[in-house]
C-alpha positions as CSV (number, residue, x, y, z in Angstrom):
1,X,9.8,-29.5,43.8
2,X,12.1,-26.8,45.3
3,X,14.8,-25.8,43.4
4,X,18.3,-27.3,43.6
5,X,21.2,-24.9,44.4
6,X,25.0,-26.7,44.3
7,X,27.7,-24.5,46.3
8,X,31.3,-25.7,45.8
9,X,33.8,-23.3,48.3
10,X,37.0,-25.3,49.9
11,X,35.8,-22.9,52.9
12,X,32.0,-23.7,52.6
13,X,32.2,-24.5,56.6
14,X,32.6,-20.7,57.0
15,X,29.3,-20.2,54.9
16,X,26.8,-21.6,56.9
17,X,24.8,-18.9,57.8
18,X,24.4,-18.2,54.1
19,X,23.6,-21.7,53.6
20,X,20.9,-22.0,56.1
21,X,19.2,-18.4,55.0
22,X,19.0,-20.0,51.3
23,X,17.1,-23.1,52.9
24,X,14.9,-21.0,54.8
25,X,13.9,-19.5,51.6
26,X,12.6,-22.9,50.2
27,X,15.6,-23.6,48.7
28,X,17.3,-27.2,48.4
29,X,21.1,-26.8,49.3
30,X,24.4,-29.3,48.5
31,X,27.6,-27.9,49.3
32,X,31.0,-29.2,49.2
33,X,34.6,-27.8,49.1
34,X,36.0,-29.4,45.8
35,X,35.7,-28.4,42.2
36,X,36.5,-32.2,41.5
37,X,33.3,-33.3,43.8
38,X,30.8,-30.6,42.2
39,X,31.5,-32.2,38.5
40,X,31.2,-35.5,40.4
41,X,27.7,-34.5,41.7
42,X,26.3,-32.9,38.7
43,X,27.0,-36.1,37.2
44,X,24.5,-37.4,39.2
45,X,22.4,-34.8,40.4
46,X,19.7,-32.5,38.9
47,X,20.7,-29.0,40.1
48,X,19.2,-25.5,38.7
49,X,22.2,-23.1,39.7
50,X,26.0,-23.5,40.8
51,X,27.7,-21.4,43.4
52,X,31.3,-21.5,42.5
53,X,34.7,-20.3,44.4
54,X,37.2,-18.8,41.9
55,X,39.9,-20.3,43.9
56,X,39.6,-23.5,45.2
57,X,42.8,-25.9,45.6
58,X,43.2,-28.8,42.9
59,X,40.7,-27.9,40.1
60,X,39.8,-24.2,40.4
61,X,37.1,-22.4,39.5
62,X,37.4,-21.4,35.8
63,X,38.7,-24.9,34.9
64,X,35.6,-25.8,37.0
65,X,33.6,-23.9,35.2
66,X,35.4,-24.7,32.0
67,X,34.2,-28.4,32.4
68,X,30.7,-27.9,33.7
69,X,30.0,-25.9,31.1
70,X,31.8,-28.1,28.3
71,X,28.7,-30.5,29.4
72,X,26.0,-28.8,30.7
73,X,26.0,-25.5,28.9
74,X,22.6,-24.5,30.0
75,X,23.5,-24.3,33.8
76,X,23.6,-21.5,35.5
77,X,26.6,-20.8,37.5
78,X,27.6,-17.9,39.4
79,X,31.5,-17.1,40.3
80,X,32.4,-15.7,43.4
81,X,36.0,-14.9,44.4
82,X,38.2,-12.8,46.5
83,X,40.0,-11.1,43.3
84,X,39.2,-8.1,41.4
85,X,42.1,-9.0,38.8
86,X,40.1,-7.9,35.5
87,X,41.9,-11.3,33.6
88,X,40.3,-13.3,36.3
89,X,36.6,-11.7,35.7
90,X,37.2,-11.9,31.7
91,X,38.3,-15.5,31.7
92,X,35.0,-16.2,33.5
93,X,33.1,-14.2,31.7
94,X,34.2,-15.7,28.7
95,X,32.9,-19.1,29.5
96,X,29.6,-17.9,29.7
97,X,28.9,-17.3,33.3
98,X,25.6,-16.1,34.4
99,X,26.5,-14.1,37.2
100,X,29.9,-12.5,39.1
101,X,30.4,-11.2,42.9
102,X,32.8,-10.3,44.9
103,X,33.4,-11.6,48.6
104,X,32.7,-11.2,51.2
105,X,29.1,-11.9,50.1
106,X,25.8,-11.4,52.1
107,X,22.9,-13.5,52.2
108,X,20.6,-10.5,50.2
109,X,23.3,-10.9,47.2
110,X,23.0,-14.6,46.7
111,X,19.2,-14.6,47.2
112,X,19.3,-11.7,43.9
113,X,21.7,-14.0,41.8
114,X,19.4,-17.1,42.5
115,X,16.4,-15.5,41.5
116,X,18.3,-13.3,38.8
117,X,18.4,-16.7,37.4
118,X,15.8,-19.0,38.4
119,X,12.6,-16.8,39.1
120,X,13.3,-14.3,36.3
121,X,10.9,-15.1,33.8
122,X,8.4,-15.9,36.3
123,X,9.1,-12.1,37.7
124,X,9.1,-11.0,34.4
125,X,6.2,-12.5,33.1
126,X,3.5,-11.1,36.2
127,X,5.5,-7.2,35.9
128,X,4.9,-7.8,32.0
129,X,1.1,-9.3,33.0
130,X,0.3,-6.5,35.4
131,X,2.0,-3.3,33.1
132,X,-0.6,-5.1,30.1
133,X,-3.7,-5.0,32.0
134,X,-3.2,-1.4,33.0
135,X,-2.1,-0.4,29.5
136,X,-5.4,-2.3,28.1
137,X,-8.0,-0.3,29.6
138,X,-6.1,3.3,28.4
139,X,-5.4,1.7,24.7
140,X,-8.9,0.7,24.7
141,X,-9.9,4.1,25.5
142,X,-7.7,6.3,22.7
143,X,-9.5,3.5,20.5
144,X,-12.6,5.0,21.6
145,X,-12.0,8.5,19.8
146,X,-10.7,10.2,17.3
147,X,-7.1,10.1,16.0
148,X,-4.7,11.7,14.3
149,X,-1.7,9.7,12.2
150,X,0.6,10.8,14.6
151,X,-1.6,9.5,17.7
152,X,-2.1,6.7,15.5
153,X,1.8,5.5,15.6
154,X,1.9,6.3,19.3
155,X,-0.8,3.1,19.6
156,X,0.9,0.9,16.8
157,X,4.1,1.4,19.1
158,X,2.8,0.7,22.3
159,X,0.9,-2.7,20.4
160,X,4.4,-3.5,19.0
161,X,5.8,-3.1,22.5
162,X,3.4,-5.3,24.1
163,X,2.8,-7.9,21.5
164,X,7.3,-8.5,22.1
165,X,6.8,-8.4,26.3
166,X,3.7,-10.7,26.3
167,X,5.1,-12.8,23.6
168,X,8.8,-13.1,26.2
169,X,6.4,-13.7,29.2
170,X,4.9,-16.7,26.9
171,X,1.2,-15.9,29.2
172,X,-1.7,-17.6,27.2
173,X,-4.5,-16.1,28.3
174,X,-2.7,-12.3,28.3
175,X,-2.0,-13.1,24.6
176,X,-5.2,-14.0,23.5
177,X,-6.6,-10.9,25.0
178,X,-3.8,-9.1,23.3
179,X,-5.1,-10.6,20.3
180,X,-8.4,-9.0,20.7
181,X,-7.6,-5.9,21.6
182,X,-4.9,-5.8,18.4
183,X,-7.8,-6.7,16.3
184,X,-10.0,-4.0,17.6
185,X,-7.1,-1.5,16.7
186,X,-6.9,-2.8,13.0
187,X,-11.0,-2.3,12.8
188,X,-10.9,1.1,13.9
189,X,-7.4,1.7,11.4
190,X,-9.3,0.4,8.8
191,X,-12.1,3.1,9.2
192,X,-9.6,5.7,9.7
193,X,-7.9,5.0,6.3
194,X,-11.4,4.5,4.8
195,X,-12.2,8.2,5.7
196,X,-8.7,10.0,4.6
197,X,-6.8,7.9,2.7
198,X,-8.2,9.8,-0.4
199,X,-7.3,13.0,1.3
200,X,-4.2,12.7,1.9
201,X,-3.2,11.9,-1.7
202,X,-5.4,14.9,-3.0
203,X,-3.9,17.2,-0.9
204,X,-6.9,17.5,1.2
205,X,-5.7,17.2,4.8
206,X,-3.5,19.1,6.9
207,X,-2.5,16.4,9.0
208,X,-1.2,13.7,6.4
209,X,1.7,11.6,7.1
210,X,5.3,11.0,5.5
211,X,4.2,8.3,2.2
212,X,6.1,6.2,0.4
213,X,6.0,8.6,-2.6
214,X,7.5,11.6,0.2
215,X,9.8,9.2,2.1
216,X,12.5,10.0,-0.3
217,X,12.1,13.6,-0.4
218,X,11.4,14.2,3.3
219,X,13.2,11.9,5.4
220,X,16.4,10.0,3.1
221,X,17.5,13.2,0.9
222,X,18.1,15.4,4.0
223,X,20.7,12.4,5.3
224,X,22.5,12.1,2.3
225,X,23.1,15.5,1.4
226,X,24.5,15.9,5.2
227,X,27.2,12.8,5.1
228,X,30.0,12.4,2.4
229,X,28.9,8.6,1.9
230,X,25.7,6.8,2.5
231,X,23.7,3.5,2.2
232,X,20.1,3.4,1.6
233,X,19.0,-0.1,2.6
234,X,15.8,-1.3,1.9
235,X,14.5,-4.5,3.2
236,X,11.7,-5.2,1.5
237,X,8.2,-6.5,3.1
238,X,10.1,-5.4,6.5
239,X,7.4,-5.0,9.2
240,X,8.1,-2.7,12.3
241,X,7.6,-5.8,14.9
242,X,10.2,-7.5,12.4
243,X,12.7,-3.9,12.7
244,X,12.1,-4.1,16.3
245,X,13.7,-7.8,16.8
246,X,16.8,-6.6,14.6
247,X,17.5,-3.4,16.0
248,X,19.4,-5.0,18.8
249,X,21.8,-6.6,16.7
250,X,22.9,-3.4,14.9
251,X,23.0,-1.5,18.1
252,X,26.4,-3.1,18.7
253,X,27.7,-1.7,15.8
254,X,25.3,1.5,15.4
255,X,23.9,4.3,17.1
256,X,20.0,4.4,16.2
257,X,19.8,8.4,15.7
258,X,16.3,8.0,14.1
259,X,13.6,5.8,14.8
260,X,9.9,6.4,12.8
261,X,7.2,5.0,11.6
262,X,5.5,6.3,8.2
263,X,2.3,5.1,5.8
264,X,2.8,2.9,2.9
265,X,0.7,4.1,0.1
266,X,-2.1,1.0,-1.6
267,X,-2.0,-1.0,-2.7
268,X,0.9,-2.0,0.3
269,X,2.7,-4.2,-2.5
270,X,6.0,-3.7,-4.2
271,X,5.2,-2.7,-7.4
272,X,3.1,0.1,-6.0
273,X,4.9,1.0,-2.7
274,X,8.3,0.3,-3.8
275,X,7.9,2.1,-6.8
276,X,6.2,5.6,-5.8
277,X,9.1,5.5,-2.8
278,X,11.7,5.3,-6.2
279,X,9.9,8.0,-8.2
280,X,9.0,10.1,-5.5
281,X,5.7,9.8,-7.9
282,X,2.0,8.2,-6.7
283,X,1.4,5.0,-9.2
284,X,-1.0,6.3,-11.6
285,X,1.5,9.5,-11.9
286,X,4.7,7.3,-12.6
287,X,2.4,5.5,-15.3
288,X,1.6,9.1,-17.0
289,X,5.2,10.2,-16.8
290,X,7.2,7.5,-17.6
291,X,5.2,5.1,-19.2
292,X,8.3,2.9,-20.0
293,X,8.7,1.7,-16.7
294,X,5.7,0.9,-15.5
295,X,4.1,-2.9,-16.0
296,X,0.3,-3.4,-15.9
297,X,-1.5,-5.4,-13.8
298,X,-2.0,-8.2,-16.8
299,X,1.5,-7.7,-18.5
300,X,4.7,-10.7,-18.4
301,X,7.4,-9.8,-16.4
302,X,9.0,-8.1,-13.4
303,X,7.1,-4.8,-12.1
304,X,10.2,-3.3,-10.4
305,X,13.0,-3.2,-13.2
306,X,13.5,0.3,-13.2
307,X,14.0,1.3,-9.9
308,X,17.3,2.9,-10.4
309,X,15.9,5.1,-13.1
310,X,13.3,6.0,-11.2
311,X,15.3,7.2,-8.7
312,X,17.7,9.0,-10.8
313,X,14.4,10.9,-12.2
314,X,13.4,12.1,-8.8
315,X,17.1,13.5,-7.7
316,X,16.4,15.7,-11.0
317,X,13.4,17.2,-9.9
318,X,14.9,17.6,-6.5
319,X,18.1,19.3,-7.5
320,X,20.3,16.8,-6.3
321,X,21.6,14.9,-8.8
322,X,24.4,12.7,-7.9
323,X,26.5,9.5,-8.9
324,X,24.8,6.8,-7.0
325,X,25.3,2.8,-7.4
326,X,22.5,0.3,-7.1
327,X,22.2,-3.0,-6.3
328,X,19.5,-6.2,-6.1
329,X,19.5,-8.7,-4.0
330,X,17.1,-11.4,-4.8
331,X,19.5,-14.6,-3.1
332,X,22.1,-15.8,-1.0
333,X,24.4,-15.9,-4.5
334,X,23.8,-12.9,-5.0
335,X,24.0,-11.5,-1.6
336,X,27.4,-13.2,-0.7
337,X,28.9,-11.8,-4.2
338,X,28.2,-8.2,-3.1
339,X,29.6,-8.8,0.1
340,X,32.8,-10.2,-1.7
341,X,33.1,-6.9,-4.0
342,X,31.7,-4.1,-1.4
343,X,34.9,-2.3,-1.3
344,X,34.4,-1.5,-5.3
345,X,31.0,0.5,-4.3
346,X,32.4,2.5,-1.5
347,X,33.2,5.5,-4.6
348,X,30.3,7.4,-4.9
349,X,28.4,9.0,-2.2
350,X,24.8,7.2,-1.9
351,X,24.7,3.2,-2.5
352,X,21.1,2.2,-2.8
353,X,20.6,-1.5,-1.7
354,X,17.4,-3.2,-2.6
355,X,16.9,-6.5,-0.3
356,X,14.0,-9.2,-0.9
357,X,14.9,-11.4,1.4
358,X,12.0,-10.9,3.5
359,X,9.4,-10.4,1.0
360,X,10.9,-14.2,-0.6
361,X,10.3,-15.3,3.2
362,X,7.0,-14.4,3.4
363,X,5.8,-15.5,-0.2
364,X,7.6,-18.6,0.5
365,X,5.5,-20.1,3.5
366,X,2.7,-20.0,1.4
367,X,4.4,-22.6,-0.5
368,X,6.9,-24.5,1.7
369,X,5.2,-26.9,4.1
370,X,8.8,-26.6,6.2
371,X,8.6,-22.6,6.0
372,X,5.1,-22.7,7.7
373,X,6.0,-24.9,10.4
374,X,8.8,-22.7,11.5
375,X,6.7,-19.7,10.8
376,X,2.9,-20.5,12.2
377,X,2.5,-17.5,14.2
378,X,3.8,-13.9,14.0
379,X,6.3,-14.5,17.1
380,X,7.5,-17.4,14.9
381,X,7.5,-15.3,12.3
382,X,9.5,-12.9,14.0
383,X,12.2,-15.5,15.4
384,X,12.6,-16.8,11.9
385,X,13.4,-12.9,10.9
386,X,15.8,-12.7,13.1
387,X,17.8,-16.0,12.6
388,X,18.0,-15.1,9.0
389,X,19.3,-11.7,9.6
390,X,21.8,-13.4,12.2
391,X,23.3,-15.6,9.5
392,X,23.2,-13.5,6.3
393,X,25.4,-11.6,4.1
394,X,22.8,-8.4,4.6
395,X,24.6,-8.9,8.4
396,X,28.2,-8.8,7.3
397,X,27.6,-5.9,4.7
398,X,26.5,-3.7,8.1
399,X,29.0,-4.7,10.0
400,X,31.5,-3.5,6.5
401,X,29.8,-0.8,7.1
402,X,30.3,0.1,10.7
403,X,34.0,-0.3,10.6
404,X,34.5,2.2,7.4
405,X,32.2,4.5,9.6
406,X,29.6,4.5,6.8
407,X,25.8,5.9,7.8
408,X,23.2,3.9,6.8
409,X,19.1,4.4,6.1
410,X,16.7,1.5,6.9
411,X,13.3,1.2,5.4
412,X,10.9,-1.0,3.4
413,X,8.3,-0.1,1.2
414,X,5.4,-1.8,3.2
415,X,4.8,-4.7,5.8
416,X,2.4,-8.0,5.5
417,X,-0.3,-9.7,7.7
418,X,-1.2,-13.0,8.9
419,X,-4.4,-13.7,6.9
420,X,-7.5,-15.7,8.8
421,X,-10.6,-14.9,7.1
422,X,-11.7,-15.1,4.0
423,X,-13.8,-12.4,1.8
424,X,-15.6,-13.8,-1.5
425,X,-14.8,-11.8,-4.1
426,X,-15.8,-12.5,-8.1
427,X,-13.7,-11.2,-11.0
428,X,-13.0,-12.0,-14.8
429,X,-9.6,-13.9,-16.0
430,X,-8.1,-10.3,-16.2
431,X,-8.4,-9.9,-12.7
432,X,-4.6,-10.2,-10.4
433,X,-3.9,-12.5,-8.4
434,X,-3.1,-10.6,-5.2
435,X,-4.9,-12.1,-2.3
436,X,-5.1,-8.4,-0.4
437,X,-6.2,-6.4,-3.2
438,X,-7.8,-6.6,-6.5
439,X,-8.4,-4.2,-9.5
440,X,-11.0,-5.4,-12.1
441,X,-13.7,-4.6,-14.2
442,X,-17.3,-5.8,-12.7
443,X,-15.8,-7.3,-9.2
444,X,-18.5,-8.4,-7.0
445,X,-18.1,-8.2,-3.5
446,X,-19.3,-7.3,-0.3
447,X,-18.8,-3.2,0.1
448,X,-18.8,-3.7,4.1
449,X,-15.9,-6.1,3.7
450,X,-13.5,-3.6,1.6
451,X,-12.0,-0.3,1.1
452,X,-13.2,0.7,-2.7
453,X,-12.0,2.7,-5.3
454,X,-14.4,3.1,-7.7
455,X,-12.3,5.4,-9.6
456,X,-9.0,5.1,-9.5
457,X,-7.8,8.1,-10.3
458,X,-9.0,9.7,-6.7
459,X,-5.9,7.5,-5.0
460,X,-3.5,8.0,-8.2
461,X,-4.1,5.0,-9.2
462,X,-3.2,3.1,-12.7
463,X,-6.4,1.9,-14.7
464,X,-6.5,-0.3,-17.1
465,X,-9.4,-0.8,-18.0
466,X,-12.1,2.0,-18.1
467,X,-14.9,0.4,-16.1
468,X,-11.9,-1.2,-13.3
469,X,-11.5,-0.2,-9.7
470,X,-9.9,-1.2,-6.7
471,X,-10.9,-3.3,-3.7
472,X,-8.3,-3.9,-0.9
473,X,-8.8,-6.7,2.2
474,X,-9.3,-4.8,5.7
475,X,-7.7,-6.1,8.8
476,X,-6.6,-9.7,8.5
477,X,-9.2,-10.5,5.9
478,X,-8.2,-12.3,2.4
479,X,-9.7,-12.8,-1.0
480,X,-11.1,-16.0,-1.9
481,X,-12.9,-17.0,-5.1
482,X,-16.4,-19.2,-4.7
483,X,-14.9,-21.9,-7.4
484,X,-12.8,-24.6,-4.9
485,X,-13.7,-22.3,-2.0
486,X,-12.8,-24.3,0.9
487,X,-10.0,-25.9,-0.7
488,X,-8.6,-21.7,-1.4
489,X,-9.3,-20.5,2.2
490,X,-7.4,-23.6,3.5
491,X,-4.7,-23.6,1.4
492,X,-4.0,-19.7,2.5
493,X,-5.3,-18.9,6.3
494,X,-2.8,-18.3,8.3
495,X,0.2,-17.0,5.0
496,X,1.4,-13.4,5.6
497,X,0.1,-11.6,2.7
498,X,0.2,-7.7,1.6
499,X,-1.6,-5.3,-1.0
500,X,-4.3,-4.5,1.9
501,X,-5.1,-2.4,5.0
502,X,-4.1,-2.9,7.8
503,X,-1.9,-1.3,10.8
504,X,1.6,-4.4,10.2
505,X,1.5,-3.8,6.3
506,X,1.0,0.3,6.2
507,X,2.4,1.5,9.7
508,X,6.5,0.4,8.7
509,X,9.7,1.6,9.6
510,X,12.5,4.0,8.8
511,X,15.3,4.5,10.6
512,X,19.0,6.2,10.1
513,X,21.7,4.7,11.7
514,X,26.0,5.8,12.5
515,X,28.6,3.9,13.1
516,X,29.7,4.1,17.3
């Protein structure tokens, strides 16, 4: 069925010749020379796009426009009209036109507008299909040798990039191979950590990247002590895919001065990642140093309550002591009251703001049937993200922000992964929980399906126990216990989940951000 193109001009008679070009493009034409007749006919008509005259006798244009749109919001219509007046073009702006030109038209500019607005995806989605399948063969071929960290973000980016564009073009059989080729990358990542994570923590390698325990130092400190006020904002569990989908919102209120991507330490789960960012320490260090604020693995109660001190403790070290406020949000209560009271934080010259809502998000559609219906996939996962962040008080506090002309820092302390197969693993009672990592005296599990630490200590890592290690889940594997085995892997395939390796939970962002 071609499609349907309704032209409403009180001096159609005139365009003709621009009629009969748009038919001998396949197109199906109506005209007629009312704005009364045009709501009369898409009444009773299906049409995919409506040519409108601004200035028609009887109803005119915008009040045309006004009503179709009152009805039919999801149709196209494009204005044309003799007048440049700018009150004209913003009154038909502002009722959500999709397109605006200026007589006299020719036939080249109404064929753009029509397929501007009818063919675009289509166009889209084969330039998005063709870019892909050129970019597959020279991803696949950096896969094929050795990387650097740095040449290692270059591919996360350009899988970020590609995974948004083919999930837009909505291509089925591009996506699956994008699947593929994604999971290749996280095989080969999970090698690559296998062989320097270590390294990198012992001071080993010349090439490590920015971690969460140097994220502080290296990247936020040199911010702050440049601007008179700042806010650190973390979102926590934030993935880059996640960053990328938000970005646009806060580029109408910011100028994105910094965009990078840096390692989160293991195990990628807050009260290791989040912590070491804090104390600018490695885990098993802040548990030496400050033994008061560090929980065990087996020990009642909340593994992140001293954040602030930590971070106070670091600024020390540093030489940079400084009056700072800090603040938790763990709800929508509690979010909405800091928004109420954000003019009483404005005082001192760093805010640090700590926000779960992500994290709760993810840990969530493990256990809300309604949660993993909205969120079954990662592009779901990602739309969900974003409608959150539309409607939240997180929002609002940037946009505070941006009109006092405050800077602010973005980051997170690690990412998550959409878990599909499971790994058997056996432990004792005193074994956690996490379904990406474990740490444990006498696990048993397969040493092909995991990135060990048999001591501890060589990733600066907390023991508790003198015979315990570490295991962590590569790619988008998950722990499973034999006891209730299939009832386990069914309950928790496809649940994002963190604590493991893998390139969504360690490769996360940071970003700085002014006000335009």
């Amino acid at each position: 069925m071609s499609e349907r193109i309704l032209w409403a001009d009180d001096e159609i008679d005139l365009l003709k010749p621009h009629v009969l070009f748009l038919q001998g493009k396949g197109y199906e034409v109506v005209t007629t020379n009312s704005g009364a007749e045009a709501l009369d006919l898409i009444e009773d008509e299906r049409f995919d796009i409506v040519f409108l005259d601004e200035n028609m006798p009887g109803l005119t244009g915008v009040e045309t426009l006004e009503r179709i749109k009152s009805k039919f919001p999801a149709l196209p219509v494009v204005m044309i009209t003799k007048s440049e007046e700018e009150t004209i073009m913003n009154e038909a702006i502002g009722s959500n036109i999709s397109d605006y030109l200026i007589k006299p038209v020719n036939p080249n500019q109404i064929l753009l507008a029509v397929k501007k607005n009818l063919e675009n995806r289509k166009l889209v989605s084969e330039k998005t299909s063709m870019a892909y399948q050129r970019q597959f063969r020279e991803i696949g071929s950096q896969l094929s040798v050795s990387l650097d960290f740095n040449e290692w973000v270059d591919i996360f980016k350009q899988l970020v990039h590609w995974e948004l564009e083919l999930s837009r073009s909505q291509n089925e059989s591009l996506s699956d191979i994008f699947l593929m080729q994604k999971g290749e990358a996280n095989s080969v990542f999970a090698r690559f950590i296998k062989e320097n994570y270590t390294d990198w923590l012992q001071g080993k390698s010349e090439n490590k990247p920015v971690l969460s325990h140097t994220l502080f130092r290296e990247r936020c400190l040199p911010i702050i002590k440049k601007e008179n006020k700042t806010f650190l904002i973390i979102i926590d569990n934030l993935r880059f895919d996640q960053w990328k989908v938000i970005r646009p919102r806060l580029e109408e209120m910011y100028r994105v001065d910094k965009e990078e991507v840096y390692c989160s330490i293991l195990p990628t789960a807050t009260q290791y990642a989040r912590n070491a960012f804090f104390a600018g320490l490695l885990p098993g260090e802040i548990q030496k140093r400050f033994p008061q604020y560090w929980t065990r693995e087996r020990d009642e109660g909340a593994r992140n309550q001293f954040e602030k001190e930590l971070l106070e403790e670091q600024m020390k070290r540093l030489g940079a002591g400084m009056p700072l406020n800090y603040h938790k949000i763990l709800n929508l209560t509690a979010g909405k009251k800091l928004l109420q009271t954000l003019n009483d934080y404005l005082n001192k010259p760093l805010n640090v703001l700590v926000y779960n809502f992500v994290d709760m998000l993810s840990h969530s559609r493990t256990e809300m049937e309604v949660i993993k219906e909205l969120a079954d996939d990662e592009a779901a996962y990602r739309s969900l993200t974003l409608s959150w962040f539309d409607h939240s008080p997180l929002y609002e506090i940037f946009r505070q922000l941006a009109d006092k002309k405050i800077p602010v820092i973005i980051t997170t302390d690690h990412g998550s992964v959409l878990v599909q197969n499971p790994t058997k693993v056996v432990g004792d009672k005193n074994t956690n929980t996490n379904l990406r990592y474990k740490t444990g005296k006498n696990l048993q599990y397969d040493p092909k399906e995991v990135f060990e630490v048999k001591n501890p200590a060589d990733a600066f890592l907390p023991r508790d126990h003198v015979s315990a290690n570490f295991i962590f889940a590569l790619e988008n594997r998950f722990f499973a216990y034999p006891n209730n085995y299939n009832y386990y892997v069914n309950y928790y395939k496809n649940t994002f989940q963190h604590g493991g390796v893998s390139l969504d939970e360690m490769m996360v962002p940071f970003a700085y951000l002014t006000p335009k």
